[in-house]
N, C-alpha and C positions, 0 to 999 in steps of 0.2 A: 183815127182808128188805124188801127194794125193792118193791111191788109192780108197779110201770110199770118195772120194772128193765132197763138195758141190757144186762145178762146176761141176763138172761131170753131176752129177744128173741132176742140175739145164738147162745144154745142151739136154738132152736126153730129158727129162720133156716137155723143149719147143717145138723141135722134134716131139714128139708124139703130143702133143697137136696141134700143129700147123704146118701141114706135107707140107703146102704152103711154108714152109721157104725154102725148098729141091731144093737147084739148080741142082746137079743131087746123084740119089743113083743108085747102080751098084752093087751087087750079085759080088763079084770077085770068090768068091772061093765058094764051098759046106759050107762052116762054116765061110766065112765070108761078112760083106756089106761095102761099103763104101759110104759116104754121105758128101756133102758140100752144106755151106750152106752160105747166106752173113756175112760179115764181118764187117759189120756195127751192128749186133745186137752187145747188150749192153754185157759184162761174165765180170766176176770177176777176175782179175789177168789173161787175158786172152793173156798177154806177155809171161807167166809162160806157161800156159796151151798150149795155140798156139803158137808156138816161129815160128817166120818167116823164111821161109823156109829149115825147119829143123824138124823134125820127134819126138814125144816123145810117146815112147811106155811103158806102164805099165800094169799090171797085177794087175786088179781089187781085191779085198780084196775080200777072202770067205763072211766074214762079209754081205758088199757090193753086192754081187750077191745074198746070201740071203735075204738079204732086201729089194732087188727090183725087185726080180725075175720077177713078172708082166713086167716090165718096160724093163728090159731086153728080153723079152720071144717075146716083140714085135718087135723087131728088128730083133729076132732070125729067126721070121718067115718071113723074106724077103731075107733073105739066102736060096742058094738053098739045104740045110740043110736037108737030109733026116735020119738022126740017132735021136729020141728022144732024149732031154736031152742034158746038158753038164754036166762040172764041172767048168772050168776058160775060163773068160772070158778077153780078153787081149784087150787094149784100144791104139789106135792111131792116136794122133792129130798134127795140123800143119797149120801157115797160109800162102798160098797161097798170096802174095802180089799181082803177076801183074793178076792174076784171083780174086782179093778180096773174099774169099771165105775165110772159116773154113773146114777142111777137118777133119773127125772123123770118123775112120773106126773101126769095133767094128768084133774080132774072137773070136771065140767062140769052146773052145774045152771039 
């Protein structure tokens, strides 16, 4: 996977802009959320990205968390996340078939 991926962004992006998509988000951890969403929205390569029921975890590009920090920061703050700050940000997707859903869990260390 990409880590400065323009799916990525391009999932997050929709996300934020439009939190209606959010089938459910769930705080797992002090530093991390997890979020799904339908599977019917349109992603790019989203066989790649979401491989059916199988896990792809990547480690965001410094690049990429610096560029979007905003966009990250937002998500950051539905973690129950009480340390200012990170540094990596680790990305984890997956589709869900018999739940039709997108699962993107986003930790943040």
């Amino acid at each position: 996977m990409a880590s400065n991926s323009d799916t990525l962004y391009y999932v997050l992006s929709k996300i934020n802009h439009h939190p209606e998509l959010i089938k459910t988000r769930m705080p797992l951890y002090s530093n991390a959320i997890s979020i799904t969403i339908p599977d019917n929205l349109k992603i790019a390569d989203s066989d790649f990205y979401f491989p059916d029921s199988k896990l792809m975890v990547n480690r965001l590009a410094p690049e990429f968390v610096a560029k979007n920090g905003e966009l990250l920061d937002y998500f950051y703050q539905q973690t129950r996340g009480d340390i200012p700050g990170y540094h990596d940000v680790w990305v984890t997707t997956s589709h869900i078939p018999r739940e039709s859903v997108y699962l993107i869990e986003l930790s943040y260390e």
